[in-house]
N, C-alpha and C positions, 0 to 999 in steps of 0.2 A: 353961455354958448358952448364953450368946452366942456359941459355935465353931458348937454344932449349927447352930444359927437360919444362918449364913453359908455352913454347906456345903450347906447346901438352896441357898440364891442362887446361890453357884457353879454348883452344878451345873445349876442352871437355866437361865445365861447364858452359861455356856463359861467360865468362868477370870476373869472378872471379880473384884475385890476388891469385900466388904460393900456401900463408899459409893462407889465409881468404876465405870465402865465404859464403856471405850471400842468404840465401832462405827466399823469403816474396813473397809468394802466391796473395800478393794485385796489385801485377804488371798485373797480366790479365792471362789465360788459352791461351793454343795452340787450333789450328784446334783439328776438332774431328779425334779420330784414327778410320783407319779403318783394322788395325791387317797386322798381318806376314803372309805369302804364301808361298806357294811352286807351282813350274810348273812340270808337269809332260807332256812329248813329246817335241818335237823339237829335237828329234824324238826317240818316241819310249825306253825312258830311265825308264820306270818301266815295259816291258815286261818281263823279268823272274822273278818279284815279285808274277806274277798272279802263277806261278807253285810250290809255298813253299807250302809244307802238312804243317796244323794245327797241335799243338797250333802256329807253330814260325809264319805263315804269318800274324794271328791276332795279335801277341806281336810286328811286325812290324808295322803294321798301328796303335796299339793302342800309338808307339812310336812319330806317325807323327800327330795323329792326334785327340786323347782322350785328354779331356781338363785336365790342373794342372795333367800331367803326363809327355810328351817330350816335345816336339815342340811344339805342343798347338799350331796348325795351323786354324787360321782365315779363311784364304781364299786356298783354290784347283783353279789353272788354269788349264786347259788343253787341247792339241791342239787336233782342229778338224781333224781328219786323210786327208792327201788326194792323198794316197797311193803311196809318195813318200818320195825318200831320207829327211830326215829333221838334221841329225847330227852325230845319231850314229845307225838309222835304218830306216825303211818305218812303216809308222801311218796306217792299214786300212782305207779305207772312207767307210762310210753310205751309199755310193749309189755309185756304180763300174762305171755305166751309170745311166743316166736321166732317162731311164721308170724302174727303180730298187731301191729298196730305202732297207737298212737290219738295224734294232737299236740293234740290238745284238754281231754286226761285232765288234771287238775290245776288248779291257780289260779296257779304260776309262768310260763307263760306270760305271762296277762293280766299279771301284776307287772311284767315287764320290758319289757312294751308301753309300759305307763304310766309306767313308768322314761323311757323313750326318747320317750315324748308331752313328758314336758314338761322331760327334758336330752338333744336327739339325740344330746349328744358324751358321755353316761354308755357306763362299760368293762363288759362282762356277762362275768361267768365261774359254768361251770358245775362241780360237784364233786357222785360218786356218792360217799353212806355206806354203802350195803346195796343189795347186786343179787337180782333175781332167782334162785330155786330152779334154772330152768334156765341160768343164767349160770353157777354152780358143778356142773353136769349131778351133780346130788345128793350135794356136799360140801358144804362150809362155809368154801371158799375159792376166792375169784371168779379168782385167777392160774393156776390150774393150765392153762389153758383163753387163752391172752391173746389169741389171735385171736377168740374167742366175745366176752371183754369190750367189745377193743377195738370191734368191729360194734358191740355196745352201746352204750357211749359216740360211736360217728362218728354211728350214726342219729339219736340225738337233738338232734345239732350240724346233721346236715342239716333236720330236721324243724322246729328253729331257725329257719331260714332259709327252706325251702320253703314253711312251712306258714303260718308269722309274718312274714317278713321279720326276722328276728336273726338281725343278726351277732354270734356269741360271738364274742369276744377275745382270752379265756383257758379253759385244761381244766387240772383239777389231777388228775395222775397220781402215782402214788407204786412203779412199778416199770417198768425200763427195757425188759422184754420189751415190756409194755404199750404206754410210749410207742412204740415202733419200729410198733407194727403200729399204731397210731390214725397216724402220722404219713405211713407208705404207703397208708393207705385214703384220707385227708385230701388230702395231695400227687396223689393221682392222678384223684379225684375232681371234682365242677362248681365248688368252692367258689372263689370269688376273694380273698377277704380273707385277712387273714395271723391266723392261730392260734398263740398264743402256750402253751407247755407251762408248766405252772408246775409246775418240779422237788419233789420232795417227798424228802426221806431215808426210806429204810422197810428197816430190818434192813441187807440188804447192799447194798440196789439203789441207786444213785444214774449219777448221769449227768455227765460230766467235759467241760467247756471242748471239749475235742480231740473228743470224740465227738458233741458239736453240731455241730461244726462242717460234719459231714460230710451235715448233714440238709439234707433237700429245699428250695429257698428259702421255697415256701409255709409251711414250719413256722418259727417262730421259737423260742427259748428266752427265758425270762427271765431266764437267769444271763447271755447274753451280753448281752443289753440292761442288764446292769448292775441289774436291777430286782430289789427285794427285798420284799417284801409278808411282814407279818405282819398274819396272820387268826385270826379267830374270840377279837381280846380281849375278853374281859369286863372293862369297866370302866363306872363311873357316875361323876356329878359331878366334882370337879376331879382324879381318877383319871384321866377319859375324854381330858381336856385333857392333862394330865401325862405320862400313858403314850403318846400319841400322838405328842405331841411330841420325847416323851426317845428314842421308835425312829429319828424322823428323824437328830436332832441328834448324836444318841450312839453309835447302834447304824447308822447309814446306811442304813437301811429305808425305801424309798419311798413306801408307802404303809401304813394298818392300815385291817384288816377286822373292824368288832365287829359279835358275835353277842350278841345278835340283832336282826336289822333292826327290829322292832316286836312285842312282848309282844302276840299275835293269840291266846290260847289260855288255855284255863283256868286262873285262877289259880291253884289249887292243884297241876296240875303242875309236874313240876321246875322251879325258876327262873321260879316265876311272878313278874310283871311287869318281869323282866329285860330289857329292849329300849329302844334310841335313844328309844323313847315307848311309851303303852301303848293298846290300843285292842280291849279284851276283849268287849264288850258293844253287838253288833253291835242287839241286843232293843231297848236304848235310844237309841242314837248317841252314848253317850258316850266321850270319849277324853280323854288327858292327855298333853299335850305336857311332855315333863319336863326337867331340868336336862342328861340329856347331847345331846340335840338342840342347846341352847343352847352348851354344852360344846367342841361339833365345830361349833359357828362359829366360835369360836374360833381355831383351830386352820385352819380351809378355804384355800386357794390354790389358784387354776385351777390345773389337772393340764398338767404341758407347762411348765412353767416352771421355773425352780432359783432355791433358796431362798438368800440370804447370810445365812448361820448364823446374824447375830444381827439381821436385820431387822425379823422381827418379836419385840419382847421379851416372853419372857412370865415372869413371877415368878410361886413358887409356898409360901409359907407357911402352914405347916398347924402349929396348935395344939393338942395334946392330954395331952402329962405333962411336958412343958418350959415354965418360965417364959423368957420368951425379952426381951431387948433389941431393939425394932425400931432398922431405920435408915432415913434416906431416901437411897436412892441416887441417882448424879448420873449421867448417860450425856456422855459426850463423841462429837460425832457428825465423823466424819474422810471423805477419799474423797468419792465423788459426792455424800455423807448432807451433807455439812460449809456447804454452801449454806440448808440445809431453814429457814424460819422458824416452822413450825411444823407438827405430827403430829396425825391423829387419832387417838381413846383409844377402846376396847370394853370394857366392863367389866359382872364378874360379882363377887357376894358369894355364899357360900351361910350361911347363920344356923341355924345347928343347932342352936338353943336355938327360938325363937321362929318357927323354918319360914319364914320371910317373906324369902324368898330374891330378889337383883337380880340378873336373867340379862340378860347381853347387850344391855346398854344403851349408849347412845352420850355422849358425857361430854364435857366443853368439848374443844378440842382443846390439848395442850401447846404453848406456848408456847419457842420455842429462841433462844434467846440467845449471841450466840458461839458457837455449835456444840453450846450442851450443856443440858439440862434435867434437873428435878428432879422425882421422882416421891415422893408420901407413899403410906405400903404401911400395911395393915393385914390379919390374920389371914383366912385362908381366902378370900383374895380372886385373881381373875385379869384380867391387864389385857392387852389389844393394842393396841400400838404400831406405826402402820403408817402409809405415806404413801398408801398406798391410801385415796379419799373417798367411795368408790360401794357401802360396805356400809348393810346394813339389815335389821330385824328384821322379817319378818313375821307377821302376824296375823288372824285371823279371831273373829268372836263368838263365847262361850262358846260348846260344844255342851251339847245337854242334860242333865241330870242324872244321875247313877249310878242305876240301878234293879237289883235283884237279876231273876234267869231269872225267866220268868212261873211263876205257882203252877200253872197249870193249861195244858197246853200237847197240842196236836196234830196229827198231819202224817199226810194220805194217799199222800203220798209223786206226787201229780197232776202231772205238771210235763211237759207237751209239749215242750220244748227245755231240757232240762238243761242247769241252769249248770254251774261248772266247779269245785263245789267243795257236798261235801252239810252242811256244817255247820248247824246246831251241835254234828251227831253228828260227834262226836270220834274217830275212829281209833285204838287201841291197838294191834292187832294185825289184821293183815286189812288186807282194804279191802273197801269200802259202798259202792255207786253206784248212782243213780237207773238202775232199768231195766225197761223198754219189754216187759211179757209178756205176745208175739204167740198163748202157749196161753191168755188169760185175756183175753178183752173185758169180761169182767163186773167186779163191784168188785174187781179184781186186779188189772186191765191196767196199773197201774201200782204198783212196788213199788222196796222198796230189797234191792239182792240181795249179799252176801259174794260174790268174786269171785276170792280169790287161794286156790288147790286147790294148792299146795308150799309149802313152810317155804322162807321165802329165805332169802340168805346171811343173815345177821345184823351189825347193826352192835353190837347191845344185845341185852339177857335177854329178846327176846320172850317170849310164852308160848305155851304147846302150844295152846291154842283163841285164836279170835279174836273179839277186842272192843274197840266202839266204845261211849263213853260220852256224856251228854248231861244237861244242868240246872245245878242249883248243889248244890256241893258240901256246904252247912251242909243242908240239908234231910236231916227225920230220918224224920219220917212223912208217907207218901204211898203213891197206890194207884199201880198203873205196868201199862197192856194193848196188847196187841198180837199182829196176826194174823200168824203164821209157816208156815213153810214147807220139810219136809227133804226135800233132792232127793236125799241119797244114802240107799241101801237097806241096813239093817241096822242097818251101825255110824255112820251119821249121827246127829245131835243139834242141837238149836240151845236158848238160854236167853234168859229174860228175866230184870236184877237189880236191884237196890235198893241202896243205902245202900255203893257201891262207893268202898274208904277212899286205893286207889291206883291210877297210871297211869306214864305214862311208860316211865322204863328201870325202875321196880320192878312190874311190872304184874305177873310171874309171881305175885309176891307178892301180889295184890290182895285180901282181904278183901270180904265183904259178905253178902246173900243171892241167891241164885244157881238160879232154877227154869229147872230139866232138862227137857225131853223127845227120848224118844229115839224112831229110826226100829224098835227091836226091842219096842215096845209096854209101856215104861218108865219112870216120871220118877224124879225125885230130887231135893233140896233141898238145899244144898251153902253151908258158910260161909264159902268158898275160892273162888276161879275152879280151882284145881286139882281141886278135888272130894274134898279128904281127908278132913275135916269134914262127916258126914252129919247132916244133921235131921232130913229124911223120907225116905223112898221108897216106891215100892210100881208095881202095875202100871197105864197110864195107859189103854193102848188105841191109841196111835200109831201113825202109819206113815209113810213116804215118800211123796208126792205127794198129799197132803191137806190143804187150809187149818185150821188149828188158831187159837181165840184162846185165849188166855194172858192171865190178872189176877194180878197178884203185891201184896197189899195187908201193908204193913206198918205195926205202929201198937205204939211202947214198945218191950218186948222180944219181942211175938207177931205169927209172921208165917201168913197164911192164903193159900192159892192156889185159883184157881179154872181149870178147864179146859171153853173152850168154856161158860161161864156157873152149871156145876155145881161143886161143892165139891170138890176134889181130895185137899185134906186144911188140918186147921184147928189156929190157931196152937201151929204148933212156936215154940219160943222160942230166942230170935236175943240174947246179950248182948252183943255187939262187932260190928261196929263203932256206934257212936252216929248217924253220917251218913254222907252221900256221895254219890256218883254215879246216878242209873239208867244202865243200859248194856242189849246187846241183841249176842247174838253165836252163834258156832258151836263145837261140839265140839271140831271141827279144823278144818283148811284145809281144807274142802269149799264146796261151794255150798249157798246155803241164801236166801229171801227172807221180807221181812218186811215189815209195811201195817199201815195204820193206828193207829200207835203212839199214847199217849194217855199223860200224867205229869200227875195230879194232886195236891198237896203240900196239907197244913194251914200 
């Protein structure tokens, strides 16, 4: 029992014995760090961040990203939209089509503004999941084509910079046709800064020492800078510490990138409240600064410096089917350390019985004696040991209180300068954008329209139609209207739904109730977003270029529809799902718009 408990400590301090360990600086330094990160996208996992009124959204980013405050984040990744499903929603893209290019489209820009507001020396890298229909000119892979891609990715690197002032740092590519042609548009291009390629393995492609070498100056590699980044870990609590640590120490990884930068998105898709912190409930202002915020101070060193392996000590004892002998171990401190009178201490408990957890507190400082001090350890605890004096926890006043989506909510979609992001409506498939309609000065002139007319590459199981959801997900019964709009003639359609049980990467699979209309003068009532489960149907009167309102009222297991304020047809009975989503979408990737939406819930 007492072997286990001591190969945890080894391996935590490098070869140290249980109750000894020696620190002598004269061994050699580590590679240089190049900090802690966060990804935000893959997909779409800080969109309702962008909707918090002030003060709480700047006390959220000042959490993630103001230096010797939270997280004291090094580096911002973030995916280039490419207006598909990516995990827990759809990313816009910069350019819908080839002759259209928007740097406005999105909410990752402002992100890495505000990144750079308040750390100018924070590292930006960008990475695409899913491109555009015409980036794969109608396949389902974006390489056949590398000089198409590459344009793609170099525009949004200038648009970076043109349009924002960012400088990306890093592009992560994963095949070497790829990189060669982003590196000749790059190299020969206005940009002045150095672009660092972050190699990726993909099947056969990789890219070798000797064949960097031979790249343009402008381009740099990460492998010959020695740099090793591992991204997109998922870890929480003293996981987040432990794994981060053990890449450096063990593995000589310079930096990790955990996904996801901030839990911005409904909880109930994939990996909900998964992120550095969570901050879902943009309705209320509330947010929850949580244990791996605390976690990754832990662990923090300005970037640009190298580490001596065991400077900063960190012990990691985790308790759960071993009865275990603690010890107190002794540090013998040798080399430049062998003067020190004494260390300051950081320390974190987490209490997973009674939740009342001590993050990253500051604790007397160790006292050194002849060279050496003594530490008392106990169970699920984490300490840093550092000569560094100038750390500090920051904080702000509670925000306010958890409140569920409003019961009764509505939006004309009136917005004179559209911000950069339409939340609360959720993106599933498609994409939704405030738009300006120059046929329609009357109650129309402003509407929310589907916009993405191609199936793009895919990173995940989109599904054949598109949809964007919106509300809370435990609401069972509720009325749900809204005026719509089919621009295509025939085989167009667009739906209003209710009680939708899934999203994400399983959205094909979504569940709910699901009212049809079609441009061929048709509806249908569907227990599926595929439509294979019929309820009702029959003939509606529809057509293309007509404003239509739609009521979808569901109440138990009977659901009733109204068209245009008349009876459509009256409750079919709906036994699954129990709750869910409202959503609001199109048949297929067509254009379609939609006003004055209205969710009213019991």
């Amino acid at each position: 029992m007492r072997a286990h408990c001591l190969r945890v400590i080894i391996s935590c301090i490098l070869g140290c014995s249980a109750e000894f360990c020696v620190i002598d600086d004269r061994v050699g330094l580590g590679r240089e760090f190049d900090g802690i990160g966060g990804l935000s996208g893959g997909g779409a996992t800080s969109r309702l961040l962008v909707n918090y009124e002030e003060p709480y959204r700047s006390q959220i980013l000042d959490f993630l990203f103001k230096p010797n405050f939270g997280a004291s984040l090094h580096i911002l990744k973030v995916e280039i939209g490419g207006d598909a499903q990516t995990t827990d929603g759809t990313e816009p893209s910069h350019m819908h089509s080839k002759d259209e290019a928007n740097f406005f489209r999105g909410y990752e820009w402002w992100l890495m503004k505000e990144a750079k507001k308040r750390n100018p020396n924070i590292k930006l890298i960008g990475l695409p999941w899913a491109f555009l229909g015409w980036v794969g000119k109608g396949t389902q892979w974006p390489y056949f084509f590398p000089n198409v891609t590459a344009d793609y990715v170099v525009t949004w690197i200038y648009g970076a910079k043109q349009h924002h002032n960012l400088d990306i740092d890093y592009i992560g590519v994963c095949m070497l046709k790829l990189i060669v042609q982003i590196i000749r548009s790059v190299a020969s291009g206005p940009l002045k800064h150095t672009i660092y390629i972050l190699l990726a393995r993909f099947n056969k492609y990789s890219v070798t020492p000797q064949e960097a070498e031979q790249t343009p100056g402008s381009i740099k590699y990460a492998s010959l800078a020695r740099t090793k980044f591992c991204s997109q870990q998922r870890k929480t609590n003293l996981q987040t510490f432990f794994f981060t640590k053990s890449c450096y120490l063990h593995k000589r990884i310079t930096s990790t990138i955990s996904w996801n930068l901030i839990a911005s998105y409904y909880e109930n898709l994939s990996f909900g409240g998964d992120g550095l912190m969570t901050a879902e409930e943009p309705w209320s202002g509330h947010y929850l600064v949580e244990s791996p915020i605390w976690m990754t101070d832990h662990v923090k060193i300005m970037p640009g410096k190298k580490y001596y392996l065991k400077e900063i000590v960190i012990l990691y004892i985790y308790i759960k089917y071993y009865k275990m002998i603690l010890t107190d171990p002794t540090f013998q401190l040798k080399g430049s350390f062998a003067p020190l009178t004494d260390l300051q201490v950081w320390y974190s408990k987490l209490d997973f019985e009674t939740k009342k957890d001590t993050l990253f507190q500051r604790s007397s400082p160790v006292k050194v004696y002849n060279g050496s001090f003594t530490l008392r350890l106990d169970v699920d605890e984490v300490y840093t040991i550092t000569t560094v004096n100038t750390g500090q926890r920051g904080s702000y006043p509670e925000p306010p209180k958890s409140r569920p989506f409003p019961k009764n909510y509505s939006d004309d979609f009136t917005v004179d300068n559209p911000p950069f992001s339409e939340a609360p409506y959720f993106d599933q498939t498609g994409v939704f954008e405030y738009f300006r309609n120059s046929t329609d000065n009357g109650s129309h002139a402003f509407t929310l329209r589907q916009v993405v007319t191609e199936r793009p590459v895919t990173w995940a199981r989109d599904a054949d139609q598109t949809i964007s959801i919106i509300g809370d997900y435990s609401r069972a019964d509720l009325d749900v209207s809204c005026a719509v709009l089919i621009e295509t003639p025939i085989t167009g359609g667009v739906f209003l739904a209710a009680r939708v049980d899934q999203g994400g990467e399983s959205v094909r699979e979504a569940k709910g109730v699901f009212y049809w209309i079609y441009a061929n003068g048709t509806y249908k009532v569907t227990n599926d977003i595929g439509g294979q489960r019929v309820l009702a149907e029959g003939l509606s009167g529809t057509r293309e270029g007509v404003w239509y309102t739609l009521t979808l009222s569901v109440k138990g297991y009977f659901v009733t529809g109204l068209l245009n304020g008349y009876p459509l047809w009256k409750n079919a009975v709906v036994l699954e799902p129990k709750n869910g989503w409202a959503a609001l979408g199109t048949l297929s990737f067509e254009y379609a718009q939609f006003d004055h939406f209205e969710v009213n819930a019991e």
